[in-house]
N, C-alpha and C positions, 0 to 999 in steps of 0.2 A: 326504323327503330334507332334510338342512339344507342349510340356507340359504348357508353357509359352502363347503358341498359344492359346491352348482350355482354360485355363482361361481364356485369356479377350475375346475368343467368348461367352463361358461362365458369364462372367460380363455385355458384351454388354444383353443378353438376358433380364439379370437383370435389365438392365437401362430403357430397355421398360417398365417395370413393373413400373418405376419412373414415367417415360412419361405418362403412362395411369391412375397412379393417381395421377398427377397434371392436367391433363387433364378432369381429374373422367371419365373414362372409363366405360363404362355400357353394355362390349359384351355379359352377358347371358340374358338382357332383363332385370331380374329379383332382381338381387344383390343390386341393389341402393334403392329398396323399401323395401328391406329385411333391411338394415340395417337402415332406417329411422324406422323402426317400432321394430328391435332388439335394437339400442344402446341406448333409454331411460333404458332399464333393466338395460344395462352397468353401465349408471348413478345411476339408483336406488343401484344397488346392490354397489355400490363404494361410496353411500355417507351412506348407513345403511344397512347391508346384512338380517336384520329382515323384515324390508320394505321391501327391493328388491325382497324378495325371495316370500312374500306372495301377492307382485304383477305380479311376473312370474308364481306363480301355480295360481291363482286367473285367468287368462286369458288363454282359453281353445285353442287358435292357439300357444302359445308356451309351454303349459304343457306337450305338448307330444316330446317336446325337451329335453333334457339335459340341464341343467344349468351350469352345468362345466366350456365349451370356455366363456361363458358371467362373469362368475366368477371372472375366471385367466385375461380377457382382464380388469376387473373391478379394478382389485389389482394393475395392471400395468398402468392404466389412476391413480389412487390414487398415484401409483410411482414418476411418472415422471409428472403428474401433465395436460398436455398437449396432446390432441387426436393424436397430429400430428405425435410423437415421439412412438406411440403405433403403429400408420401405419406401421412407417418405420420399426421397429422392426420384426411388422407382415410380412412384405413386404420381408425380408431376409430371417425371417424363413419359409416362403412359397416356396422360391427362393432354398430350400434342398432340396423338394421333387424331382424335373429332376435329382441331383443327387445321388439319393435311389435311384432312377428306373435305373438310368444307373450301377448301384452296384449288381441290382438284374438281368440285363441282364448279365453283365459282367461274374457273379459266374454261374449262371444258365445253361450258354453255354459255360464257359468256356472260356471267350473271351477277348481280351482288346486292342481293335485297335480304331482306327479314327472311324470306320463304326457304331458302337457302340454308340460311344461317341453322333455321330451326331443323331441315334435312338434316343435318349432319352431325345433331346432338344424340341423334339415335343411335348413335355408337354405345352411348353413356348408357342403355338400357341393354345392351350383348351384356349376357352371364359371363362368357368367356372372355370378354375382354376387362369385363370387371372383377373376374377371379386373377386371371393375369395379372393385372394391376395390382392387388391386394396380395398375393402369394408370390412376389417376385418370381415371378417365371417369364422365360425368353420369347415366350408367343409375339407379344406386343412391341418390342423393340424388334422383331425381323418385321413384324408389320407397318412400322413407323417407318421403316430404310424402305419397305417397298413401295408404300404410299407417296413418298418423296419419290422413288425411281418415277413412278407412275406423272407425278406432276412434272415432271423434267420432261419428260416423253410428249405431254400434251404440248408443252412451251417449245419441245424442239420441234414438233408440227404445225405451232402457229407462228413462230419465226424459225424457217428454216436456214437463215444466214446468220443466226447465234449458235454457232456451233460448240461452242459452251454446252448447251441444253444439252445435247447428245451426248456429251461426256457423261454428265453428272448423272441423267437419266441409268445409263450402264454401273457410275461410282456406288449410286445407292444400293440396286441389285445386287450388286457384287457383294455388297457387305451386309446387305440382308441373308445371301445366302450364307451366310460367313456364319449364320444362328441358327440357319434352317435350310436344309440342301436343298429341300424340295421345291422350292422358286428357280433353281436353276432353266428350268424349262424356258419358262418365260424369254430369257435372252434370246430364245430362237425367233421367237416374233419381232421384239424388238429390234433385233439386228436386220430381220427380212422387211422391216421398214427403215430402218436405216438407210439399207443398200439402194434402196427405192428413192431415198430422200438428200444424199452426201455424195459427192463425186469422190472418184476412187481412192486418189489423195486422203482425204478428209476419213473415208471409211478404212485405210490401211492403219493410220493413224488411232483410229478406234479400236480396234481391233488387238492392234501393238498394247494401248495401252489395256485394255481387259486380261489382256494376258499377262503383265508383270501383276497388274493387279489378284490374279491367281495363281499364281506362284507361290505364296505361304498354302494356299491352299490342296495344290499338286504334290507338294512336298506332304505335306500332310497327310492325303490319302496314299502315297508312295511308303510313307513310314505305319501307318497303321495293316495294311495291304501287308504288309511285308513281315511284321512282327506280331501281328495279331489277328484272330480271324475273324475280321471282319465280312466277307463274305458269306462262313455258315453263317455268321448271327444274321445277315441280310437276306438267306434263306428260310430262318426260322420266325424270323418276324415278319417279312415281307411273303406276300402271295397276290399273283398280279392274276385277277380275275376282271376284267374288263367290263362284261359285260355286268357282272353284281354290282361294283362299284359305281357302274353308270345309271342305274335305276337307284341306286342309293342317293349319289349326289344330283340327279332330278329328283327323288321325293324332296331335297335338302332346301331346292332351288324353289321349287314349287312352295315351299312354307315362304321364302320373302318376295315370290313372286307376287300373289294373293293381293297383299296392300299396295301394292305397287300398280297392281293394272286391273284394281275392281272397279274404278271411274269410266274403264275402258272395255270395259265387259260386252258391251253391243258390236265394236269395234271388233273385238277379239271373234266373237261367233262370225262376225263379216266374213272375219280372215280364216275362217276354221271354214265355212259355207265356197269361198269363193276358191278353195284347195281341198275340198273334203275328201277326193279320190287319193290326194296325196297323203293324208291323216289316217284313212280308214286303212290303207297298204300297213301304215306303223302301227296303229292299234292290230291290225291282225297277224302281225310281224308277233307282236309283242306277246299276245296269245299265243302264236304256235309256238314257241320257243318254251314260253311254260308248261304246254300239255307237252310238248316233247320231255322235258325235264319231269314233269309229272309221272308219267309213264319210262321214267330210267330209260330213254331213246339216247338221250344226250344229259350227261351229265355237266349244267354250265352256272347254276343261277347257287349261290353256296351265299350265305350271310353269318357272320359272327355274332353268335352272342351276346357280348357286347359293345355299344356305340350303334350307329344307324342315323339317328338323330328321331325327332320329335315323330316323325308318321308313321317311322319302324317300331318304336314302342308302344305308339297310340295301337297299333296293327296290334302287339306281343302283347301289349294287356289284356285288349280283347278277345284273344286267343284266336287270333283268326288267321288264315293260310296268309303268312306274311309274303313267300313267295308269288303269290298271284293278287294280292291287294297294291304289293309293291310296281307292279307289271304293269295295275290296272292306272296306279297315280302317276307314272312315267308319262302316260299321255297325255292329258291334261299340261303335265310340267313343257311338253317338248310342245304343245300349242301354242304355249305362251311366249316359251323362247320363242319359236320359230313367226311369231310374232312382235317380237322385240329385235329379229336378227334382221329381218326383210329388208331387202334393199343392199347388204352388206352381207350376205348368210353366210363368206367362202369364209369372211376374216373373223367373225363372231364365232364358227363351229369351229372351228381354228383354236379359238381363246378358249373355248371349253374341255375340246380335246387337250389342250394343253395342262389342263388343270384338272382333270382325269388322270393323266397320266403323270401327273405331277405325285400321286396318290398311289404308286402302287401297294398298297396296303391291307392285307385281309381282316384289320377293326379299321372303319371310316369313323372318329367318331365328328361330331356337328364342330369342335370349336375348330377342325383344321380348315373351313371353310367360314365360320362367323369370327370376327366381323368383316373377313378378308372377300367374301361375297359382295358387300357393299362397298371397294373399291374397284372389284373386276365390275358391276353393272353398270355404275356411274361412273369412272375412272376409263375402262380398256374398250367395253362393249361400243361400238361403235350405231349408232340407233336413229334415224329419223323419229322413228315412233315414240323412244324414250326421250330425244329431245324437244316433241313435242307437249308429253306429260308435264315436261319441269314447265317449261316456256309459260303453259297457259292452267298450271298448278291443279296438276287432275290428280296430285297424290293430296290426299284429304289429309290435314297436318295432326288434328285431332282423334281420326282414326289411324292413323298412323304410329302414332304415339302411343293408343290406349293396346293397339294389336301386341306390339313390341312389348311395354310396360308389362301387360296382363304375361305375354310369355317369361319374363323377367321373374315376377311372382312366382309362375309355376315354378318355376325351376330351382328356387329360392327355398320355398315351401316343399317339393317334392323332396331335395336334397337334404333337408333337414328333416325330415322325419326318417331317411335312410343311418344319416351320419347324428 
């Protein structure tokens, strides 16, 4: 394709992004009340940061945020003077994450055709990354720092004597976490290949510098910690249920696994056929744990209300035992991983448990995982299998597309009949 072409497909993507907020688009449900109740901070903090800031730790629903994105959006309404002009600003710079992600497909496979390009426009159909985009809110710029950490990471494993790559790799994380603490985890991996990849020189150095680089950040939680209670509020908001939140984020996995490996469907039973004693142990794992929970033996499977994402509602709509439809989608989701992890299983269940716990949180809802799912697949997950889908194009670009879009709609149309 020229080059001439895929920009203005690329620009058309962009203008939908205009469309939906002139229109105020609201597909994740959630984003338009998020920012009626986040951009008074904006304000506070843009007309006195002394105020602003003892009325953001003062109020226990946003203490457990980061103040960062409200900061830098605060400095730039002071700028320019005018919300609108902050939008549109936001609006572009949101508009670079599809093009990370197709940089980190490109290096990662080795790749750089049309097939590609078009992979990674699918960002532009995520609800949540185009509410983000349109409601200025800080989802999308902690995703854009991780997307970059993510590209660094690949380039410092395909040249490991640009020790460059491994800085920046860690500079971007860092200041992604700087929006969103919960990426924090991730440096554990990163660094446990580091250490594998740098001699000790080189990794002291690393190390040295991550830590000045956390230092506003130390201080930070040392001065909140100290003056404010942050704790109960991380008691009251947070509840770390493991095992709910793990069938939660495989029903989550299992909705973008689907497209991803229905070309490979024959393949997948192989691999389900040629380990089925090892499947049927987790499907029956999976079950006993629910009739114990059934039967109040063990109290361990609790789901909130609200969030879940798409197959937890699809489940609540139809009024049916969400706790054991959810038990029953797990398996299916952990066939599919476990066929996208083979060959590599210690460093993939690694990247997932990472991101589990990345999550301790009793509401999961879908956008803390879309569209940041489709940098862990194609970006961290390390895959034979996956790099043979791209290679010989078994993800179908048309259904692909239409899977996504049509999800897009629902959620578009679902939200608007709510709000």
């Amino acid at each position: 394709m020229l080059i001439n072409k895929k920009i203005l497909i690329y620009l058309f993507f962009i203008l939908t992004l205009f469309i939906g907020f002139y229109y105020g688009e609201n597909s994740s449900g959630g984003a338009k009340i998020d920012f009626g109740i986040l951009f008074p901070y904006i304000q506070n903090f843009s007309n006195d940061f002394k105020i602003g800031f003892e009325t953001y730790a003062n109020n226990s629903s946003t203490l457990l945020h980061s103040p960062i994105f409200y900061i830098v959006a605060s400095l730039l309404l002071k700028l320019f003077d005018e919300l609108i002009y902050v939008n549109i600003i936001y609006i572009f710079i949101s508009a670079s994450l599809p093009y990370f992600f197709y940089q980190i497909i490109k290096y990662n496979y080795n790749l750089n055709n049309d097939y590609i390009f078009y992979l990674s426009l699918i960002i532009f159909f995520s609800p949540y990354f185009r509410s983000s985009s349109i409601w200025l809110l800080g989802d999308n710029l902690s995703l854009i720092f991780f997307a970059l950490s993510i590209f660094f990471f690949i380039k410092s494993l395909q040249s490991k004597n640009e020790v460059s790559s491994f800085f920046f790799c860690l500079f971007f994380l860092i200041l992604c976490c700087y929006i969103r603490y919960y990426y924090a985890l991730f440096s554990i991996y990163y660094l446990s290949v580091f250490y594998k990849n740098l001699n000790k020189k080189h990794f002291f150095y690393l190390i040295l510098f991550s830590f000045f680089l956390s230092i506003p950040a130390i201080t930070y939680f040392y001065f909140i910690f100290k003056n404010y209670n942050f704790l109960g509020t991380v008691n009251n908001f947070g509840k770390i249920n493991l095992y709910s939140n793990g069938l939660i984020i495989l029903s989550m996995f299992l909705f973008y696994l689907i497209p991803l490996t229905f070309n490979d469907k024959l393949l997948v039973l192989k691999h389900f056929k040629k380990k089925k004693i090892y499947f049927f142990f987790i499907f029956f794992s999976l079950i006993s744990i629910y009739i114990l929970d059934y039967f109040s033996l063990i109290k361990i499977i609790e789901f909130s209300p609200r969030g879940g994402g798409v197959f937890l509602k699809l489940i609540q709509y139809l009024n049916l035992d969400e706790k054991l439809f959810l038990s029953i989608i797990a398996f299916p989701s952990i066939i599919l991983l476990d066929y996208l992890f083979q060959g590599k299983r210690l460093i993939n269940y690694s990247i997932f448990l990472i991101l589990l716990l990345s999550l301790p949180l009793f509401t999961l809802y879908q956008k803390y995982i879309d569209p940041l799912i489709f940098l862990i697949i194609f970006g961290l997950i390390q895959s034979s299998a996956l790099k043979e889908i791209i290679h010989l194009k078994r993800i179908e670009i048309k259904f692909y597309f239409m899977y996504f879009f049509s999800f897009y709609l629902f959620s578009l149309t679902y939200y608007l009949k709510i709000y």
